[in-house]
N, C-alpha and C positions, 0 to 999 in steps of 0.2 A: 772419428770411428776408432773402436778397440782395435790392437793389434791382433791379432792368431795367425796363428804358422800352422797350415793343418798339414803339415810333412812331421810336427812335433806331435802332433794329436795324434797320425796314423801312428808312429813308432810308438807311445806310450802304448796301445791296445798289443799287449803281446801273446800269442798263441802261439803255445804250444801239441805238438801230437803227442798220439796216447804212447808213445815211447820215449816222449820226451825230445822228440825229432823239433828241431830248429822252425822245418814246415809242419803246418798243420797236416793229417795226415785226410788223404783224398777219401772219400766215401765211395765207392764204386757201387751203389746198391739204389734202386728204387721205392724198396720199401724198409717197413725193419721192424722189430719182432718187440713184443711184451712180455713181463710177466705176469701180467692177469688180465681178464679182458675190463677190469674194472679202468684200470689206467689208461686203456686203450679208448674206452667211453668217454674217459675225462678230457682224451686230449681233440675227442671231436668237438667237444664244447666251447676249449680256449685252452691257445698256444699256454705249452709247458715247456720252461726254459732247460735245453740240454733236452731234449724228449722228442722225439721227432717220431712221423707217422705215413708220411708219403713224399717222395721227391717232389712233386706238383706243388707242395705246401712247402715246407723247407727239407733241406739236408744241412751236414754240418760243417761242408765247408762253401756251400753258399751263403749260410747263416755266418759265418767266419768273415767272408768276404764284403756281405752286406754291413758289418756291426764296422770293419773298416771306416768306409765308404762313409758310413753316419757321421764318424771321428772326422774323417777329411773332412765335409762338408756342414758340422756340427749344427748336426741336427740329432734328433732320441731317435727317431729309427730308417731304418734303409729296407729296399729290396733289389736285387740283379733279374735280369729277364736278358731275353735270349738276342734282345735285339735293342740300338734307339728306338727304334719305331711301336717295339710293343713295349717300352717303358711311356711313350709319348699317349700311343692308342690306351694302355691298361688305365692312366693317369687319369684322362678325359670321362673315360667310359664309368668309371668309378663315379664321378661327380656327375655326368649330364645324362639326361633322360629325354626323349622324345619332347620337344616343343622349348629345350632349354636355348640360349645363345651364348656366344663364346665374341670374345673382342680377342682378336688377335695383329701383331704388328704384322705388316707387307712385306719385310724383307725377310722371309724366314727359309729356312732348307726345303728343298722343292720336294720332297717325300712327305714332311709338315704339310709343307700347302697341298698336295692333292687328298691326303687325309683330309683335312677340310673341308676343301673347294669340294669332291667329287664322294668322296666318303661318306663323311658322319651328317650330310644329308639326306640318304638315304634312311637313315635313324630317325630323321626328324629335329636334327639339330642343327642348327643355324650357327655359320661363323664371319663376323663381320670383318675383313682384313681394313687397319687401318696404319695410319702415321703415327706409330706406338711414342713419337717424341713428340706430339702436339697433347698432352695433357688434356687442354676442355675440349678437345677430339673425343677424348675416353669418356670423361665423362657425359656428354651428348652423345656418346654411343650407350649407353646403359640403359637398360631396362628394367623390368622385374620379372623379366626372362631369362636375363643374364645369369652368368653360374661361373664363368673364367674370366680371367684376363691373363693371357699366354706370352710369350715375348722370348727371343734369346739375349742371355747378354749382350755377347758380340755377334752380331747378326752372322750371315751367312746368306751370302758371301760380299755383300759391301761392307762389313767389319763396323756395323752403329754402335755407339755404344749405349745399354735402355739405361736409364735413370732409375732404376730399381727403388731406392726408396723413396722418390715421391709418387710412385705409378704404387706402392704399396700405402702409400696413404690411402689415395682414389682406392684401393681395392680392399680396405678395410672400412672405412667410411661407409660402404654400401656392402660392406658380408660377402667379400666374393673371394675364391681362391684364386692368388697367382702365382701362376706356374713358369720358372724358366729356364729353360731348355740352357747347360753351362760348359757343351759338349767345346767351343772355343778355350775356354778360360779356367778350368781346373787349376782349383791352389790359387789361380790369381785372383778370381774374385768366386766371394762366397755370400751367394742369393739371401739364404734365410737367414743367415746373420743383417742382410739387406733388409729384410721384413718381407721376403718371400715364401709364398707357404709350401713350396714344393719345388722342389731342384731336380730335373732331369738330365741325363748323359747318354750320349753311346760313345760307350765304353770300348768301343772297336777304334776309335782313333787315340785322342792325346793317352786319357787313363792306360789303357794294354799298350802300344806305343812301337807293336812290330806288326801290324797288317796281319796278324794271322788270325783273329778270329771275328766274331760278329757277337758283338754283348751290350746291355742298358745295365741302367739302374735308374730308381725313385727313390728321393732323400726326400722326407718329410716330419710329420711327428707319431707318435708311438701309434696314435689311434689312427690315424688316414692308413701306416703300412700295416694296423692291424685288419685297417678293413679288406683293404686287397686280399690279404688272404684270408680271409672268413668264406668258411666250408660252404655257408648256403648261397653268399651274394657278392662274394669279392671278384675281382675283374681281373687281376692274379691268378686266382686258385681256379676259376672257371672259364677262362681264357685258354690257362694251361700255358704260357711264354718262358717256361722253363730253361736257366742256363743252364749246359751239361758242368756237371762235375769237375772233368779233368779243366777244362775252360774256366771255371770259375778261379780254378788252384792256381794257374796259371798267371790269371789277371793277379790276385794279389801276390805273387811274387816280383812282379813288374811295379804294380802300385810302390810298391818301398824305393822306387828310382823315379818316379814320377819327378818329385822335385827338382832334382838335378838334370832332365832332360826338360821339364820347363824350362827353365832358367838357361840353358843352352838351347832350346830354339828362338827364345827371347830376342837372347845377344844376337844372333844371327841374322833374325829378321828386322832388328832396329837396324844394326849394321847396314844390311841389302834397302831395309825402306830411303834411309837417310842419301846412301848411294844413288838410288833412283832418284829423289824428289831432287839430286844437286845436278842430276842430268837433265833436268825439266820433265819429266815425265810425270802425267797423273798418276799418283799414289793415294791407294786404300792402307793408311795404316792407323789405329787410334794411339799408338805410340811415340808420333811425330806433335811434336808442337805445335805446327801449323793445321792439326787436323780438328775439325769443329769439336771433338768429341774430350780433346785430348785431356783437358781440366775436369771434367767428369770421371772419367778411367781414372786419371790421378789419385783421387779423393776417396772411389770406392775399392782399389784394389788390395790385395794385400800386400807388404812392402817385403823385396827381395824375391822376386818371383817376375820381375818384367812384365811385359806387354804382349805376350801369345806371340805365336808361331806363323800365324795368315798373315800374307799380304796380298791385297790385288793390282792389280796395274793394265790403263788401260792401253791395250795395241792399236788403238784405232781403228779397226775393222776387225771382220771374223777371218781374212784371208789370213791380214799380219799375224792375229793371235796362231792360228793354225800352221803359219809359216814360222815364228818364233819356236813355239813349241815343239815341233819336229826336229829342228835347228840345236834345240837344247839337248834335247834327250841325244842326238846324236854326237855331240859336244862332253856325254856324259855329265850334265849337270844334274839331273835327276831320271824321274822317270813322267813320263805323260799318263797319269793315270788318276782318276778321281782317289775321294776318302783324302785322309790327312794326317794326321800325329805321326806317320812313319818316319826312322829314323836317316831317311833318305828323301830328301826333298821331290816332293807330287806338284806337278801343275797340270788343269784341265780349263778349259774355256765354260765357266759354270752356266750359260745362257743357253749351251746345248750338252750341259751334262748335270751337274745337280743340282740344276734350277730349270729345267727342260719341261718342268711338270707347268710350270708360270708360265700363261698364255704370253704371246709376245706383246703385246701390246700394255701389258700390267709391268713384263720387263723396263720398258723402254719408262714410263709411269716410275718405277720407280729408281730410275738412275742406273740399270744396269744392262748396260751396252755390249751391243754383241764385240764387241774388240777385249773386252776382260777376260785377264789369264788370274786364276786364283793360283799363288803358291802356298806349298807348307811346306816351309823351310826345315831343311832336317839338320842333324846334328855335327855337321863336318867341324870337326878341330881347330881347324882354318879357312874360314865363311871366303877368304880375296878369293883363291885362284877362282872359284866358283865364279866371284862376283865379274871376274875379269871374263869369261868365258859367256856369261849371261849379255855383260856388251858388245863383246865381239859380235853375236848372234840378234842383239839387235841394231846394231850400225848396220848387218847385211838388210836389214828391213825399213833403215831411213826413218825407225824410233827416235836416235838421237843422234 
């Protein structure tokens, strides 16, 4: 595999505001004005670069933020929306039509799976969840219905890791888009350099990386983000999942530390994985040697960027997980609260929180036991006293 550093790529894209300002300057406006209404015709017809005509369409420092994003993820074009979930729904909606089908892997973010499960059937669209690492799975899953093959990198919340380019053989072989969701592994691995045709994120955890807002994006190629926003049939522009302004301005100011807080929650949670697995405890991390996955992540990551942030571990029941976790937060090791990239270590028990939408029975199906505490280890300078504090709290619960 090439190397790329896309922390090199975002810094080479430099913007400047119209004063010359260091930041791009923020757009506070919905719409914005012509000098004739001939240019104003032009630009319902196709995007005009620098030329902008309705927030719903672009502004220009979402369009700043988006051309980013492309750089990180090197691909020709990007878009932000207001949410993951309406980068995930706009993605789908664009490509499938009533009567289409979708192969998608089992372990995925439980917001994912009830879009799905319970949603885009109502549309008429079919999604078959399977064991996205069984290969001639996929492909005896296909039809000439099919239209996706969806997948996260590192899954959520058992941390798999998909095999991205030979699941994009299988998905070019038979003309199908794959889409994957990269909202774990930003900077560490990059999908469409993988031969994936579309990279999705919310941009509310690792990307922004303080818990204060709610944002996506789609990385794809010029023409897929050209169709999203096309005036008559884009799933963008007619959707409407617009990110505010001041939010957008925000995220890429954070984006230029991205790197450097990857890389520190890295260390940290190899650190705390490695701790745990020497305490006997079952660990979820693809960053350990011993974990199936681990020579694959190897091969397709980018180098100097670690192994992500998540780790899971299981407590052996929902009581222990709910008694640890109380135990922590009052120990001050983090905080008990879903979501992730925050720069203060989150655990939640994802069986009844964001994977709650997964019938129980599909849970257990796929290996994820109600005793699992997911963390996302945050930035502490010095990962021990934590670590030390974490055992204390479960020696009181006879983990180890």
């Amino acid at each position: 595999m090439k190397k790329f550093d896309p922390s090199a790529a975002i810094n080479e894209y430099l913007v400047f505001g119209e004063f010359g300002d260091v930041n791009p300057s923020i757009t506070d406006s919905s719409t914005y004005t012509f000098q004739n209404p001939g240019k104003m015709d032009e630009l319902f017809d196709h995007e005009i670069e620098g030329c902008f005509l309705y927030s719903r369409h672009w502004n220009p420092i979402n369009k700043y933020l988006s051309n980013a994003l492309s750089k990180m993820e090197d691909t020709e074009s990007a878009q932000v929306t207001s949410s993951g979930m309406a980068a995930i729904s706009s993605a789908i909606l664009e490509i499938c039509s009533t009567g289409d089908e979708i192969i998608s892997g089992r372990t995925i973010y439980g917001g994912t799976y009830a879009l799905f499960k319970n949603f885009l059937p109502k549309l008429g669209i079919t999604v078959k969840f399977i064991d996205i690492h069984d290969h001639s799975l996929i492909e005896k899953s296909i039809t000439d219905k099919t239209k996706i093959i969806y997948a996260e990198s590192i899954s959520n919340p058992l941390l798999e890791v998909t095999d991205i380019p030979a699941i994009s053989k299988i998905s070019k072989k038979h003309g199908l888009k794959f889409i994957i969701d990269n909202t774990f592994s930003p900077m560490i691995i990059s999908p469409v350099r993988l031969g994936a045709d579309i990279t999705v994120h919310s941009m509310t955890k690792f990307i922004n990386g303080t818990s204060d807002c709610v944002a996506g994006c789609i990385c794809s190629s010029h023409d897929f983000i050209a169709g999203l926003v096309d005036i008559n049939s884009g799933a963008t522009m007619l959707l409407g999942p617009v990110l505010d302004s001041f939010r957008a301005a925000s995220i890429l100011k954070n984006l230029h530390s991205l790197h450097i807080r990857i890389k520190k929650h890295g260390e940290n949670a190899l650190f705390l994985a490695e701790e745990f697995e020497k305490l006997g405890l079952k660990v979820f991390y693809p960053g350990l040697r011993s974990n199936k996955h681990f020579e694959l992540y190897d091969s397709i990551r980018n180098e100097g960027f670690g192994y992500g942030g998540m780790i899971a571990v299981d407590a052996g029941s929902y009581e222990n997980a709910c008694g640890l976790m109380t135990r922590m937060q009052e120990e001050k090791v983090g905080y008990l609260a879903v979501s992730l990239g925050y720069f203060k270590t989150l655990f939640s028990s994802p069986g009844h929180s964001t994977s709650s939408e997964i019938p129980e029975e599909e849970q257990l199906k796929i290996g994820l036991n109600k005793g699992l505490v997911r963390f996302s280890i945050g930035l502490d300078n010095d990962i021990v006293p934590a670590f030390e504090k974490i055992k204390k709290c479960m020696k009181e619960f006879n983990l180890i």
